[in-house]
KEFIMAR-376620 format. One record per residue: x, y, z of N, C-alpha, C, O, CB in turn; residue in three letters. Coordinates in steps of 0.001 Angstrom, whole numbers, padded with zeros to 6 digits, always signed. Glycine has a CB too. Layout:
BEGIN
XYZXYZXYZXYZXYZala/...
***
This chain:
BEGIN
+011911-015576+004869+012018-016644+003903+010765-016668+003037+009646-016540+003535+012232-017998+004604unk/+011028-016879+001370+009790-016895+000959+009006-017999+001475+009482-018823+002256+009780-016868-000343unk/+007708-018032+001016+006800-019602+000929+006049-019352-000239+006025-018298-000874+005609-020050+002330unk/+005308-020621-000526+004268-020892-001534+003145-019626-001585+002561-019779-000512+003533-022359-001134unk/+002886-019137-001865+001533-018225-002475+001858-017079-001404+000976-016652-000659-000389-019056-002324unk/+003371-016535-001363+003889-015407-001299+004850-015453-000298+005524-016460-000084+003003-014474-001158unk/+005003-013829+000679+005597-013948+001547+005109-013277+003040+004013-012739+003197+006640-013617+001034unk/+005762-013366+003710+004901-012854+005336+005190-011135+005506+004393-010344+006010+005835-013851+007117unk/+007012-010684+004750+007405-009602+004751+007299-008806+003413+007677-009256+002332+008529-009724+005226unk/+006818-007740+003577+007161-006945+002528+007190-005355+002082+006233-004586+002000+006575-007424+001869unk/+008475-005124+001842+008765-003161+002019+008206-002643+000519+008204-003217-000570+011000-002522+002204unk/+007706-001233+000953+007828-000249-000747+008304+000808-000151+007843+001515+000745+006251+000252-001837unk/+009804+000856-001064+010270+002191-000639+009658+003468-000868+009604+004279+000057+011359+002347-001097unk/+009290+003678-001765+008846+004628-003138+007969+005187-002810+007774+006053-003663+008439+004078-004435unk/+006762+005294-001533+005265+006467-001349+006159+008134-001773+007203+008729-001507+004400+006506+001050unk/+004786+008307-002663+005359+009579-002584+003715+009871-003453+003599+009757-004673+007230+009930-003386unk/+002735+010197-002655+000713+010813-002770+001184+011754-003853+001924+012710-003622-000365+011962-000972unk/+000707+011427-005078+000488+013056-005759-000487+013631-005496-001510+013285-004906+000413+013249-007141unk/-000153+014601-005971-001280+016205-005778-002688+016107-006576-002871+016564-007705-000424+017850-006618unk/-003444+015572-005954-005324+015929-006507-005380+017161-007283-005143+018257-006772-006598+016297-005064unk/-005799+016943-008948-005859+017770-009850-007261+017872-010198-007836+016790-010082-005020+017460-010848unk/-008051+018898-010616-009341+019132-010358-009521+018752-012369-010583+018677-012987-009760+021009-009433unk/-008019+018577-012967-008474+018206-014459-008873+016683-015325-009055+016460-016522-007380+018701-015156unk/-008900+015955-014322-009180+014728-014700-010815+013827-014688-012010+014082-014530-008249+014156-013898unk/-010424+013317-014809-011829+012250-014491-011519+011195-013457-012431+010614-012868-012347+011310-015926unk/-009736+010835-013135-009484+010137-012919-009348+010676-011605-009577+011885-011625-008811+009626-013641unk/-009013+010169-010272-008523+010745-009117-006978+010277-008810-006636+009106-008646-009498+010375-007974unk/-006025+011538-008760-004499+010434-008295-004700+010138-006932-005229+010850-006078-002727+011235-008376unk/-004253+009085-006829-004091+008097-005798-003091+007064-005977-002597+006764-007064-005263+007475-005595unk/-002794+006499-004783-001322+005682-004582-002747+004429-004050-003747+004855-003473+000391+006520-003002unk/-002575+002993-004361-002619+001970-003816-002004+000811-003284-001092+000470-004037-003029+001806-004191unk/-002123+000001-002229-001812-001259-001663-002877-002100-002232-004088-001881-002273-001754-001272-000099unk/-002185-003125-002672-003069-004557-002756-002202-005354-002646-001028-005483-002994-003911-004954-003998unk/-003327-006161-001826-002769-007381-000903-003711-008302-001575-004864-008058-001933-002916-007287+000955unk/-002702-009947-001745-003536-010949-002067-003006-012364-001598-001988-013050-001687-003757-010881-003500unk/-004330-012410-001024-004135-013574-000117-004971-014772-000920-006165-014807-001220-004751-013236+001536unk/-003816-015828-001181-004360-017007-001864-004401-018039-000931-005200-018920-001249-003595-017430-003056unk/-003959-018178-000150-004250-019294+000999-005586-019438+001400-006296-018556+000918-003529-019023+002278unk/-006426-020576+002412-007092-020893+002702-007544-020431+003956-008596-020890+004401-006916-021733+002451unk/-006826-019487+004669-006871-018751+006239-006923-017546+006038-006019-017042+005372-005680-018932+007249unk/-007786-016881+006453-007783-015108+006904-006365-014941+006946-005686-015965+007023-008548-014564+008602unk/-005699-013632+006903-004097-013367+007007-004052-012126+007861-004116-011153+007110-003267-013094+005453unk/-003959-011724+009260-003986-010692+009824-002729-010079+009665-001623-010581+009867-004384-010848+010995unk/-003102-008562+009155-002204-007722+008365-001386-006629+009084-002216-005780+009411-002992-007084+007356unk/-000145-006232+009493-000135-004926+010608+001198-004384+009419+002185-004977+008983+000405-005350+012895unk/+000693-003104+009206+001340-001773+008499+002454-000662+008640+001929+000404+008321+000538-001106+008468unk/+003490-000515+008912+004167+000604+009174+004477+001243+007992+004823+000804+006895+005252+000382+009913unk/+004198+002901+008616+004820+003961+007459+005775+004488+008060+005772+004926+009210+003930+005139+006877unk/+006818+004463+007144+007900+005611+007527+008206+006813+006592+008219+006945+005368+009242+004956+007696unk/+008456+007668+007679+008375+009402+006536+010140+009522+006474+011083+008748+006636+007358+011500+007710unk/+009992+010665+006210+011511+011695+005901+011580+012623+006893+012723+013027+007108+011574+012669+004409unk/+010742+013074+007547+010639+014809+008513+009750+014005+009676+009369+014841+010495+009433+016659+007485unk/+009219+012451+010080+008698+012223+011076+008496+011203+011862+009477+010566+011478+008022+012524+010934unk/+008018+010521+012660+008183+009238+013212+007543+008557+012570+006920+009164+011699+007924+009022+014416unk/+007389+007431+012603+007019+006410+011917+006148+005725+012370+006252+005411+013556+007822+005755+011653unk/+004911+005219+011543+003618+004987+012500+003413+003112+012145+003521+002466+011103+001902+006251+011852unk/+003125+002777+013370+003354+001277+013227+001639+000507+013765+000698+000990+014394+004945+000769+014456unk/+001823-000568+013280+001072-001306+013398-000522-000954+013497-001352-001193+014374+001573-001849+014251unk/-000635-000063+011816-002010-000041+011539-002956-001530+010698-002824-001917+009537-002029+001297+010630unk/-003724-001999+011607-003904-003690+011324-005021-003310+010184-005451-002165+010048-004588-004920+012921unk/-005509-004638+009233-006541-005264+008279-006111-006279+008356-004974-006620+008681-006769-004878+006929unk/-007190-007017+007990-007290-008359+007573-007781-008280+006117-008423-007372+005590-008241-009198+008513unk/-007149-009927+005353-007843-010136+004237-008129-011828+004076-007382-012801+004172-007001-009461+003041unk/-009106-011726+003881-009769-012657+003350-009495-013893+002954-009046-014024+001815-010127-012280+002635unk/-009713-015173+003856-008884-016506+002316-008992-016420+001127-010113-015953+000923-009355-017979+002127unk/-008367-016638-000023-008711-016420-001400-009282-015085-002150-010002-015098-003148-009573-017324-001581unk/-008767-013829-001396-009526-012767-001579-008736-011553-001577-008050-011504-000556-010516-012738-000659unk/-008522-010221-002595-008019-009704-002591-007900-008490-002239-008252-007908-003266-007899-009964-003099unk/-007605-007577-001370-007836-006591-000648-006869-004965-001124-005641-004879-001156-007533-007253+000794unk/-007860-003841-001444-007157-002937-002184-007167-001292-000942-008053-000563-000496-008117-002809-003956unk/-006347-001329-000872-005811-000035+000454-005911+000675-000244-005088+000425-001124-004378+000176+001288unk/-006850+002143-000644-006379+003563-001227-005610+004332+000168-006102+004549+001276-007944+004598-001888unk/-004183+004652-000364-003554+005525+000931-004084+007219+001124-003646+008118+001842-001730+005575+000672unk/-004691+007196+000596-005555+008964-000049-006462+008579+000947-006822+009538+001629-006437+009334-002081unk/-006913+007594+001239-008346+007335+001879-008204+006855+003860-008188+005742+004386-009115+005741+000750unk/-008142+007961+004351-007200+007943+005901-008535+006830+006894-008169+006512+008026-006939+010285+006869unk/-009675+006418+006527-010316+005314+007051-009825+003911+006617-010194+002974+007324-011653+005458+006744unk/-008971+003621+005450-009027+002520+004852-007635+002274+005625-007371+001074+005697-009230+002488+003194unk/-006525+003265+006318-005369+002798+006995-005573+003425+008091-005027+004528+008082-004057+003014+006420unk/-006213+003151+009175-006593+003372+010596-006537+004566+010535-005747+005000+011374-005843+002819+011707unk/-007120+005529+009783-007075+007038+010189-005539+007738+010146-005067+008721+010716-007677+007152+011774unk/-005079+006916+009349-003542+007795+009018-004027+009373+007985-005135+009747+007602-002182+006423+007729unk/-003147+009761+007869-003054+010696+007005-001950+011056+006180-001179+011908+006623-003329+011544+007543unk/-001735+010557+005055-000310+011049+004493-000465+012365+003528-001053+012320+002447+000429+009764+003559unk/+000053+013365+003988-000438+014807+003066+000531+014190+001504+001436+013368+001361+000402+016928+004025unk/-000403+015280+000348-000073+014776-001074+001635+015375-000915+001752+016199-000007-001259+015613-002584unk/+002477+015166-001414+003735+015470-001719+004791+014923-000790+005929+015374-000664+003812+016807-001806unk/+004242+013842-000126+005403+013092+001261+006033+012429+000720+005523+011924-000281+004951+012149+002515unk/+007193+012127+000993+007860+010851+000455+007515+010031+001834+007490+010503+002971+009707+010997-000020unk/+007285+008833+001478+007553+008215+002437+007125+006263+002252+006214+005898+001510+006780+009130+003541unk/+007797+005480+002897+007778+003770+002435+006994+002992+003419+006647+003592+004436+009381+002997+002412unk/+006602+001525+003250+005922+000867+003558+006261-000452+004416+006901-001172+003649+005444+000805+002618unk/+006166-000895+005271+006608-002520+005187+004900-003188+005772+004023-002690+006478+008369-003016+006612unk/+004999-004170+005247+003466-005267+005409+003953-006178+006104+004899-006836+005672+002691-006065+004002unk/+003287-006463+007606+003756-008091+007965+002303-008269+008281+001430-007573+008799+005071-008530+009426unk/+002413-009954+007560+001299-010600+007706+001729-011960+008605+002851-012464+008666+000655-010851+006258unk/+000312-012469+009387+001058-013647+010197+000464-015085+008856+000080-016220+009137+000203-013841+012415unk/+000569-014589+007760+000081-015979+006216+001009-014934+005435+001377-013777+005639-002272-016277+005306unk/+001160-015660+004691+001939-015676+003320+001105-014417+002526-000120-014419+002646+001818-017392+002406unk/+001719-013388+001753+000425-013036+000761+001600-012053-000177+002780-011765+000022-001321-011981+001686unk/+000666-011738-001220+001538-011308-002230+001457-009945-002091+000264-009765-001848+001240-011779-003592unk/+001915-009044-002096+001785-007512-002054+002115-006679-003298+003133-006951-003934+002662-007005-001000unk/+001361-005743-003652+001804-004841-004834+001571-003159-004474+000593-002950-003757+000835-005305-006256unk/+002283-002066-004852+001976-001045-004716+001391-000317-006084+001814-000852-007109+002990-000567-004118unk/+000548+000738-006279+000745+000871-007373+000168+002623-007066-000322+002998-006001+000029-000332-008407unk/+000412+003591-008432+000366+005215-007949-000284+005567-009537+000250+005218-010590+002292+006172-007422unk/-001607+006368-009405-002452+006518-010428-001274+008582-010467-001185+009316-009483-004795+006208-009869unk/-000882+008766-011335-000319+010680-011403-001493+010909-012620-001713+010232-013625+001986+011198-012169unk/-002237+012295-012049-002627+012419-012920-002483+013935-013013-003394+014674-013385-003687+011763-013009unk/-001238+014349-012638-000703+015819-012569-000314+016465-014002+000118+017554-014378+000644+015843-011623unk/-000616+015473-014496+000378+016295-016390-000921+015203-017344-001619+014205-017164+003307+015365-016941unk/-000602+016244-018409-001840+015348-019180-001875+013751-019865-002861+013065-020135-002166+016182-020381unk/-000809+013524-019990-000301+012085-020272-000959+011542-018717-000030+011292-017949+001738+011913-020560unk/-002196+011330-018151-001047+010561-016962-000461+009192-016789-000450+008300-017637-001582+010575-015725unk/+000048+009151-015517+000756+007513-015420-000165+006759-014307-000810+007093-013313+002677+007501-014776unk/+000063+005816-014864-000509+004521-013798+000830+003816-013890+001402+003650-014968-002065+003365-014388unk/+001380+003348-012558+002791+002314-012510+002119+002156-010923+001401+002710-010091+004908+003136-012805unk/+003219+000550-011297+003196-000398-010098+004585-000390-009489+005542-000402-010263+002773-001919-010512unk/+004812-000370-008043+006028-000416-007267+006388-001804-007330+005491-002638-007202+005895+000102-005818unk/+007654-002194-007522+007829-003628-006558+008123-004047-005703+009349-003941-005679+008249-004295-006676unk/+007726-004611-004697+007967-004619-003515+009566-005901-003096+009819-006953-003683+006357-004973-002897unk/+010265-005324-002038+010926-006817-001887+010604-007009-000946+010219-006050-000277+012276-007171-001956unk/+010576-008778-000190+009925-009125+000542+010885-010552+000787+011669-011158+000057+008477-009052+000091unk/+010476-010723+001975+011372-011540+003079+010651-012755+003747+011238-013434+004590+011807-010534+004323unk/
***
């Protein structure tokens, strides 16, 4: 059920790491941000699910009352030492025990245009 200043559940179907290109300035990377507007810490637990593997559950963070917290998935310390190799497909769900808003978002910087886009998440 939703509540006020977000929700407790929330999936991204859509991971899919692009490939680190040595032509940019920029680095591709896929992000999570989480934002917690409430007045309580929000303890955070993570599952990934792949296409070719099991599914890894309950990698925890916390964020902050009033404070917004940014996951690089490229970065295997910032999600308990996961590792998602560049070219996986694979989706997300966030349960928090507070309310919080979730966004995904994926920097490509594989072609010279590149893209920056945000996933939307649905959430329960």
């Amino acid at each position: 059920m939703k509540t006020k200043g977000g929700a407790k559940t929330w999936y991204f179907p859509d991971g899919y790491l692009p490939a680190k290109t040595g032509d940019s300035k920029m680095e591709a990377h896929e992000a999570l941000m989480l934002l917690n507007t409430g007045n309580e810490p929000a303890n955070v637990r993570i599952s990934f699910y792949f296409t070719d593997r099991p599914a890894i559950h309950d990698i925890s963070t916390n964020v902050e009352a009033e404070r917004v917290r940014t996951l690089r998935l490229d970065h295997p310390d910032e999600i308990g030492g996961t590792v998602i190799p560049p070219l996986t497909q694979y989706a997300l769900r966030v349960k928090s025990d507070r309310p919080l808003v979730a966004q995904f978002g994926r920097l490509d910087t594989t072609q010279a245009n590149m893209a920056y886009y945000v996933g939307v998440g649905f959430c329960e």
